[in-house]
C-alpha positions, 0 to 999 in steps of 0.5 A: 449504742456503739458496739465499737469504740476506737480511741486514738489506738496505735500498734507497733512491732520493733519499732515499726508502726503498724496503727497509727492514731485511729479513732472511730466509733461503730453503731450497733447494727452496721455493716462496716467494710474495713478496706485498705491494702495488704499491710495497712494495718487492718488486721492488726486493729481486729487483733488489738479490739479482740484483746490479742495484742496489747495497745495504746489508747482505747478500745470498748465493745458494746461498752467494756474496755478491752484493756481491763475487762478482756474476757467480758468484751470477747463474750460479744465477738465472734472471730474469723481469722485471716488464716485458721489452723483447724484439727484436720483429723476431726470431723465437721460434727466433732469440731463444732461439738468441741468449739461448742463445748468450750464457748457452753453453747447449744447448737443444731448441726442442721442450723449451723451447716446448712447455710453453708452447704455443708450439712452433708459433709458432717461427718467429714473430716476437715482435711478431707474439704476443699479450700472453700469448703474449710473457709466455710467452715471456718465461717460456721465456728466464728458463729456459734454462740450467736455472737453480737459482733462478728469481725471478719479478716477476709471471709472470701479468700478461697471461695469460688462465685457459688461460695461467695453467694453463699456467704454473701446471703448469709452476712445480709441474714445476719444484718436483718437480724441486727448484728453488727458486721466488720469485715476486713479485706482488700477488696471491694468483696461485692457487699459495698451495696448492703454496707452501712460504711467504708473505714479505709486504711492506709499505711496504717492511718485511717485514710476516710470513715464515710457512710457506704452511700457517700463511698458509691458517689465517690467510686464507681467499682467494676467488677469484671467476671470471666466466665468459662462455658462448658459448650464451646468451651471458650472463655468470655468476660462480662463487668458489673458495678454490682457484683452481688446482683450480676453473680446471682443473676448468672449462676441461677442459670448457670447449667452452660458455665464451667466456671466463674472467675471474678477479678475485683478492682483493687484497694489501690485503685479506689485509692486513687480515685478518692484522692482525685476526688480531694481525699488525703 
């Protein structure tokens, strides 16, 4: 069964469009990377699939069409926005009780929190938390209701290395569990290992829709991690084609290092790669 279908969708603002004529199919259970640059149209799609923006063409989730049936088709998703205004006076246990409540869900805030590392800052209030801190959190919401679809528009902005092993480990619990997984973002995000596919966006076009394994023998990603060390405290720079591997490996013995500063390669450059290779 598909969880999601795109029908020859297109969206546009003044005149200007931003979705051009995609169409592609998501089998239930897949971790998708929906890649492309900053104004490809990537969040515009995951707006029109949740019913925010209107459309033309089609869209279904797990079978319902967006267009007619709406408040059926969003019962399926949970939804992490590029940018979230959260209530800053409310704390972490208030604003899950709140969000719970209005999605009539049961939740343990040992459950939700302490995949995050949150667990302690409960009674928080979320202008009290770091950047990193309020994504995750932002990660936790987007969950509850044990959602079988999760769309994700860029879920490691703010987050430094231990936050993004953080998420990382969380995103591949939740594919063993069989949930279907569409994260959105301008990077490669170190998951291209664990995906099922790569959709990439261009310019509002889908540019190539091709299984994760074919992607790899198409490009070779280097991450290049920069690495502060406490003692002497000196910068030095080490690169990984795989990024989840090389974090986890470096911050299990991380008592010598300060800090941690990935440096991604761009969508432009795998861009440029595909088209080498005799991509559009």
């Amino acid at each position: 069964m598909y969880a999601v279908e795109v029908r020859n969708v297109s969206k546009s603002f003044g005149g200007e469009a931003a979705v051009k004529g995609v169409t592609f199919n998501i089998p239930a259970g897949e971790l998708v990377l929906f890649l492309g640059p900053n104004g490809s149209g990537k969040t515009t799609l995951l707006r029109c699939m949740l019913g925010l923006l209107s459309f033309e063409g089609e869209i279904r989730i797990f079978g319902k069409d967006v267009k007619r049936q709406g408040k059926e088709a969003r019962r399926y998703v949970g939804y992490l926005p590029q940018s979230l205004s959260l209530y800053g006076d409310m704390t972490l246990y208030q604003i899950i009780d709140f969000i719970s409540d209005l999605r009539g869900v049961t939740v343990s805030l040992e459950e939700v929190l302490q995949p995050f590392g949150l667990l302690d800052k409960a009674d928080s209030k979320v202008d009290e938390l770091s950047g990193g801190m309020k994504q995750k959190l932002a990660f936790v919401l987007a969950l509850l209701g044990d959602p079988a679809l999760l769309l994700l528009d860029e879920p490691f902005s703010n987050l430094d290395a231990r936050g993004r092993l953080d998420v990382i480990e969380v995103i591949k619990l939740l594919k063993r569990r069989g949930k279907t997984i569409i994260i959105s973002t301008h990077t490669l995000a170190g998951l291209l290992p664990t995906a099922d596919r790569v959709i990439l966006m261009h310019r509002g076009r889908l540019l190539s829709n091709i299984p994760a394994s074919e992607f790899i023998k198409t490009i070779t990603p280097f991450y290049r991690i920069h690495v502060r060390r406490k003692n002497p405290n000196e910068w030095t720079t080490v690169t990984a084609s795989n990024l989840y591997e090389k974090l986890k490996e470096m911050t299990a013995v991380n008592s010598g290092y300060g800090e941690i500063i990935v440096e991604e390669p761009s969508i432009d450059e795998v861009i440029n790669m595909l088209s080498k290779d005799g991509g559009d």
